[in-house]
FIKOLZA-1660 file (N, C-alpha, C; in steps of 0.1 Angstrom, whole numbers, plus 5000, padded with zeros to 4 digits):
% residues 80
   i   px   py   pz ch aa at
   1 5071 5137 4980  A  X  N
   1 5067 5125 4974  A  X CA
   1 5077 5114 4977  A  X  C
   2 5069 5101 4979  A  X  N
   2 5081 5092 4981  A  X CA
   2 5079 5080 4976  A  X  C
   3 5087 5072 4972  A  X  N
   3 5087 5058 4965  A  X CA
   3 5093 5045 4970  A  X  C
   4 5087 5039 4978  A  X  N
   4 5096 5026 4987  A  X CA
   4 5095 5017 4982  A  X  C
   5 5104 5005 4982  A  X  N
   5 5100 4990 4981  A  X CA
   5 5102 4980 4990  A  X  C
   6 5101 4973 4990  A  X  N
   6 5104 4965 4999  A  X CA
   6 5097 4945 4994  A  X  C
   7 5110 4932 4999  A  X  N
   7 5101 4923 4992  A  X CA
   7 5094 4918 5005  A  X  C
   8 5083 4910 5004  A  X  N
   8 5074 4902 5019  A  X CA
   8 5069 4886 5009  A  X  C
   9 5069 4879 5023  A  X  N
   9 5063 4866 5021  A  X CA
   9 5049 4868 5023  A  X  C
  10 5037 4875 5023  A  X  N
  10 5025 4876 5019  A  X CA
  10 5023 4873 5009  A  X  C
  11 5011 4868 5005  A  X  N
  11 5001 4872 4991  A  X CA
  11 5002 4883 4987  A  X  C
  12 4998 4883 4970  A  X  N
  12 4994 4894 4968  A  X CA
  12 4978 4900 4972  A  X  C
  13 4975 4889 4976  A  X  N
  13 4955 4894 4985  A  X CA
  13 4958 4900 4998  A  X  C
  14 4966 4890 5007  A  X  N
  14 4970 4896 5023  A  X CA
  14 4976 4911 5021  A  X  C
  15 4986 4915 5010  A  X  N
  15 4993 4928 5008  A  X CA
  15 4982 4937 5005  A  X  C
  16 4972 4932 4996  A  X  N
  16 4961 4946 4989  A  X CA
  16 4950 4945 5002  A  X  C
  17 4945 4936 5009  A  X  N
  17 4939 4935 5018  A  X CA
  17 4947 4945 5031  A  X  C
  18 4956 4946 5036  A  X  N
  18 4968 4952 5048  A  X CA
  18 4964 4966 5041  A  X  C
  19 4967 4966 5034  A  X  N
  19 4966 4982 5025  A  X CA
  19 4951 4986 5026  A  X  C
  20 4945 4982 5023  A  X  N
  20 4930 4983 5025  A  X CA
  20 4924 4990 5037  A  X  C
  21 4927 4980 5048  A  X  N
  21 4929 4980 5063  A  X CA
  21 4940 4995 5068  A  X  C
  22 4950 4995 5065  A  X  N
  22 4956 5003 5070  A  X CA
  22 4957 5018 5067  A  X  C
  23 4953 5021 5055  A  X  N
  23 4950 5030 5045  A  X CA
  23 4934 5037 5047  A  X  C
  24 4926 5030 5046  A  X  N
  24 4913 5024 5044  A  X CA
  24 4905 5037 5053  A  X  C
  25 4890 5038 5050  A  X  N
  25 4885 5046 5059  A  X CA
  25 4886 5041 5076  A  X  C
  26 4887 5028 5079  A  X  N
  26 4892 5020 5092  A  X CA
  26 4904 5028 5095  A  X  C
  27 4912 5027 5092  A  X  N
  27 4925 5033 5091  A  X CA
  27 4933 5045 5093  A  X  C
  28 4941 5053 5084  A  X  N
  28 4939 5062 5079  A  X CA
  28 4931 5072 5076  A  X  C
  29 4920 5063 5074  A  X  N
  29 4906 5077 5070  A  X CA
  29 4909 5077 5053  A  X  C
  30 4915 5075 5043  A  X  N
  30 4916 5078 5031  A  X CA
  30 4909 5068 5020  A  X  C
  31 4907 5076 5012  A  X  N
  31 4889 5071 5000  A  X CA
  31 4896 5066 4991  A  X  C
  32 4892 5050 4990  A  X  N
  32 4899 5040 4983  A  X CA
  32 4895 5047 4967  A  X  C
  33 4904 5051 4960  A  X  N
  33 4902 5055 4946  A  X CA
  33 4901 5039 4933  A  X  C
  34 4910 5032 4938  A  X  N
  34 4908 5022 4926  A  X CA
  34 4912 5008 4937  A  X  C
  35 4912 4995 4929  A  X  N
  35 4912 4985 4934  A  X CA
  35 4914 4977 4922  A  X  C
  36 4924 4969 4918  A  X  N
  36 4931 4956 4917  A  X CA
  36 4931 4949 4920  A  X  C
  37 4936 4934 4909  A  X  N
  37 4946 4924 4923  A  X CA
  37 4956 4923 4930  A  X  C
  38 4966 4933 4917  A  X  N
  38 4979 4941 4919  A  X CA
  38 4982 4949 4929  A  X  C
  39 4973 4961 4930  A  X  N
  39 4973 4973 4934  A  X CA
  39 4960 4979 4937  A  X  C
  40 4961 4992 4949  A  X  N
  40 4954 4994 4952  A  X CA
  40 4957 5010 4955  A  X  C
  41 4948 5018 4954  A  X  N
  41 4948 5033 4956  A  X CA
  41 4939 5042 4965  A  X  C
  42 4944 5054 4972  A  X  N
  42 4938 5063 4980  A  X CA
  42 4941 5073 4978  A  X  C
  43 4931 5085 4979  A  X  N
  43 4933 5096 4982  A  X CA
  43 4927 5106 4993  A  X  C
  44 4928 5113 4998  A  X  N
  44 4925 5125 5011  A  X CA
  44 4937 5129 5015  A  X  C
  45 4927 5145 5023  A  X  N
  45 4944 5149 5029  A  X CA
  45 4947 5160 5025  A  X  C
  46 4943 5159 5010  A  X  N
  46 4956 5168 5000  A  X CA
  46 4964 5156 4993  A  X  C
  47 4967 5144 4994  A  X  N
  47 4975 5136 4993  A  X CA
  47 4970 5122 4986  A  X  C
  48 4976 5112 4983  A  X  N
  48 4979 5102 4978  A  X CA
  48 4985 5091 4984  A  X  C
  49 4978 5079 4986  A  X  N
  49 4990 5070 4984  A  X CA
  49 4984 5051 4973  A  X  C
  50 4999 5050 4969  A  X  N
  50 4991 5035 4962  A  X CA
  50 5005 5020 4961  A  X  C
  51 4996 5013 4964  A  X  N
  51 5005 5000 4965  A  X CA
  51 5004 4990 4954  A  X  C
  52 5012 4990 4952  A  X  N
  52 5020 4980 4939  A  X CA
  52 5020 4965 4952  A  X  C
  53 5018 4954 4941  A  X  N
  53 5024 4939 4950  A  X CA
  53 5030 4931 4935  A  X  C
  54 5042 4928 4934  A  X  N
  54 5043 4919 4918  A  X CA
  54 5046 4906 4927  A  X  C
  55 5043 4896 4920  A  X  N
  55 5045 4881 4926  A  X CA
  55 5061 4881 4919  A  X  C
  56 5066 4869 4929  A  X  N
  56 5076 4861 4924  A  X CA
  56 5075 4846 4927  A  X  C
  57 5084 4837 4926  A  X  N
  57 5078 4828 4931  A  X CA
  57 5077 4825 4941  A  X  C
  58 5085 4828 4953  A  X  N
  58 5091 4825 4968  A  X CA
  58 5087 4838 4975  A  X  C
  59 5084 4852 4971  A  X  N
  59 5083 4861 4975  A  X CA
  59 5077 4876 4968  A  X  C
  60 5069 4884 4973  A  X  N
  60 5064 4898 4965  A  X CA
  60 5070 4911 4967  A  X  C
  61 5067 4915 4957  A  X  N
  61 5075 4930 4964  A  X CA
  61 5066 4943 4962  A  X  C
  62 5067 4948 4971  A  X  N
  62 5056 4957 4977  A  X CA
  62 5061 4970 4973  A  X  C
  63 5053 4978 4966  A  X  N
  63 5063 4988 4965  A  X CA
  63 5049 5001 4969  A  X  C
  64 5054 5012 4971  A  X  N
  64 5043 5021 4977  A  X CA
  64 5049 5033 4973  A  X  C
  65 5041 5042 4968  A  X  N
  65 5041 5057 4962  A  X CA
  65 5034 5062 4970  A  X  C
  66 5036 5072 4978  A  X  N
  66 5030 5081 4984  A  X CA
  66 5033 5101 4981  A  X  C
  67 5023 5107 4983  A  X  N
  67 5028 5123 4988  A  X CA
  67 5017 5127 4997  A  X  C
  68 5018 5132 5008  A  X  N
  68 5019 5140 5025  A  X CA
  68 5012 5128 5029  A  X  C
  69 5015 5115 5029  A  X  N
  69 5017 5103 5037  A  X CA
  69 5030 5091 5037  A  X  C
  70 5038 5103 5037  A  X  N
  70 5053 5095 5037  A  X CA
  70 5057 5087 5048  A  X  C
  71 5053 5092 5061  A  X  N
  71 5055 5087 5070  A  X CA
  71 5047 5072 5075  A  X  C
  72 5035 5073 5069  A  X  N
  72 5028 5062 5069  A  X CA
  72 5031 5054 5060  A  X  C
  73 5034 5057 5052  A  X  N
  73 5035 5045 5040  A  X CA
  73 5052 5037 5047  A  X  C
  74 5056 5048 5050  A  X  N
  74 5073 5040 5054  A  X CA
  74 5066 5025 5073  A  X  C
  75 5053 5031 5073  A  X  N
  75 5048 5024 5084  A  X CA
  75 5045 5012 5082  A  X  C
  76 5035 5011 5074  A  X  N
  76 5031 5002 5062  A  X CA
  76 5036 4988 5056  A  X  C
  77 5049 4999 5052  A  X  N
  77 5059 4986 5046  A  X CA
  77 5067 4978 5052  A  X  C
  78 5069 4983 5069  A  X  N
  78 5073 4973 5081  A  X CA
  78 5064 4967 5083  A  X  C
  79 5052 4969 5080  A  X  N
  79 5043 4958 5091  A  X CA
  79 5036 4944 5073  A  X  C
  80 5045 4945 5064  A  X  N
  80 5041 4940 5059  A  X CA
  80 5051 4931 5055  A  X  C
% end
């Protein structure tokens, strides 16, 4: 299991939207479990993954929980 963060000049809609997309049955192939404005969730696989966005003023920070999609999620958080 793994826990990253990272901060991005996106929205928090462009961040849960990217996640959507890249996660997403498009994507990934993995079955959106819940939806926020916050956050957003998947699971298949065997596995998990879900994304946190908190606002700040100038900037959000993305944070991503994954287990046996570690590698993607660290994918993720570059392109974001």
């Amino acid at each position: 299991m793994i826990r990253i963060a990272k901060t991005s000049r996106l929205t928090t809609d462009e961040i849960i939207h990217r996640a959507s997309t890249f996660f997403g049955e498009s994507g990934e192939g993995l079955k959106q479990t819940s939806r926020q404005d916050c956050c957003v969730s998947f699971a298949g696989g065997g596995g998990h993954v879900s994304v946190f966005a908190a606002d700040d003023k100038t900037h959000r920070t993305v944070e991503v929980e994954s287990r046996e999609f570690e590698y993607q999620a660290k994918r993720f958080l570059e392109s974001v």
